[in-house]
Structure formats: structure tokens, C-alpha cells
N, C-alpha and C positions, 0 to 999 in steps of 0.2 A: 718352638716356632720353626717354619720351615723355612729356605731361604729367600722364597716368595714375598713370605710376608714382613721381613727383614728390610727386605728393598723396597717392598712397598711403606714402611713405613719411616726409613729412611726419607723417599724421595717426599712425602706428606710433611717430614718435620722441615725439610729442605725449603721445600714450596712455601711454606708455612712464613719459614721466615724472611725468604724474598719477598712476599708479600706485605710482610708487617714492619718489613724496612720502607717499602716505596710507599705505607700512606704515612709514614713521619715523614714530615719534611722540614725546612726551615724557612721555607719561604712559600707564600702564595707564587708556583711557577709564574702562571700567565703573568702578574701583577709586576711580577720580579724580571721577568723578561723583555714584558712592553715597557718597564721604566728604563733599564737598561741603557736606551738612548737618550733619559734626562740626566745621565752620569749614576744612576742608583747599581751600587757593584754587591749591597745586600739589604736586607730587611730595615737596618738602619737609616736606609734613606728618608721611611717616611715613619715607621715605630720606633718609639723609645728602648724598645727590647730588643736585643739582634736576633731571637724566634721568630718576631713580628707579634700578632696580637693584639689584644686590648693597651692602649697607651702609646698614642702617636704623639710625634714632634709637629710643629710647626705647619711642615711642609703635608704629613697625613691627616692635622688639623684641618687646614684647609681645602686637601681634597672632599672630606667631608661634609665642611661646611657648603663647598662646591657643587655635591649630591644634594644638598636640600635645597638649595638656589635653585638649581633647574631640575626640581623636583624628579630624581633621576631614580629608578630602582637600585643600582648599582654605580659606584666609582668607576668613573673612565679615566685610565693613565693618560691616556692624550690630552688631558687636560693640563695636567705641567706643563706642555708648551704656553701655557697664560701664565703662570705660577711665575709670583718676584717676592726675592725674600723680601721676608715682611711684611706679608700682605695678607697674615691672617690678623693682623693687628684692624688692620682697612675692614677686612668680613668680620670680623667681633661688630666694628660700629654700625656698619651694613644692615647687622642683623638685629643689632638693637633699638633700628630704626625701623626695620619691618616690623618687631616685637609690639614697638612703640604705633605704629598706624594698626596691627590688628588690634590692640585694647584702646584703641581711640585715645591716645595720648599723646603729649607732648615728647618729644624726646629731650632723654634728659641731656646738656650740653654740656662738654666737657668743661670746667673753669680754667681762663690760660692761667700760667703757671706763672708767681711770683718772681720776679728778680732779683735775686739777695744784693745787698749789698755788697763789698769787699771790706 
């Protein structure tokens, strides 16, 4: 080989793997950056996984549930300024009420809950 092609194949494996580092990442940047200002410091804020991914907490529950309420194409961070903990508990009922007027039904009502004695 000459030393042409040495350096050139140097700089290719180089390139190579600058590249193949920056499409790993561990976070959706944008997602991770516009949350940033609801206190989110990594991927944990809204998935269960600190990768991010498939299997969200609570808080990416509800963003999602939030996408199909206003029938959005995509999750808007700015929506956490609405977000209270808890309140995927509220969108669970929300939506089983929607569920319940599309199939022309009754919803079903939760039964209050017994008071034991002591």
C-alpha cells in the first residue's frame, strides 16, 4: 500500500466512527433539551429506561395520552407546563369515558370503596 492510501483509509475509519458515535445517543436531544426546563436532567424523566424508549413512566404516559386528546402527530414538551403529578390517573378515566361515548355506552363507574372497620 502506498502512503496515500494509508491515510486515506485511516481518515475513512476515523470518519467512520465519528459518525457511528453521534447517531447513538441516549436521549431524543430536542425532547431532552426542551424538557430541560420541567426539571428533566435525563431520559428518566419521562421513560422507564434511562436510554429512553419504548416503556414510559407516569409523566411519558401522559404526554402521550396528551398526543391523542388533541389528536397531535407528535408529543409537544410544552405540554408539561399543564402536567400534575397524578394526573395520568385523571387521563386513564378521561379516556375511558371517551372509549365509553364512542361504543355508546355507559361508563363504567368506579364503586366507592368500603370502610373497614378497626
Amino acid at each position: 500500500m502506498t502512503k496515500n492510501a494509508i491515510k486515506l483509509s485511516i481518515a475513512l475509519i476515523l470518519l467512520t466512527g465519528m459518525l457511528g458515535s453521534s447517531l447513538r445517543t441516549n436521549a431524543y436531544p430536542p425532547y431532552l433539551k426542551a424538557a430541560a426546563k420541567f426539571g428533566a436532567k435525563d431520559c428518566l424523566f419521562c421513560h422507564k429506561n434511562p436510554e429512553g424508549g419504548e416503556g414510559w413512566n407516569e409523566r411519558g404516559t401522559w404526554l402521550i395520552a396528551e398526543k391523542e386528546r388533541r389528536k397531535a402527530d407528535t408529543v409537544d414538551v410544552e405540554w408539561l407546563a399543564e402536567y400534575k403529578v397524578g394526573e395520568k390517573k385523571e387521563a386513564d378515566k378521561d379516556e375511558k369515558k371517551e372509549d365509553a361515548k364512542e361504543n355508546k355506552e355507559e361508563p363504567k363507574k368506579e364503586e366507592p370503596k368500603k370502610k373497614e372497620k378497626p
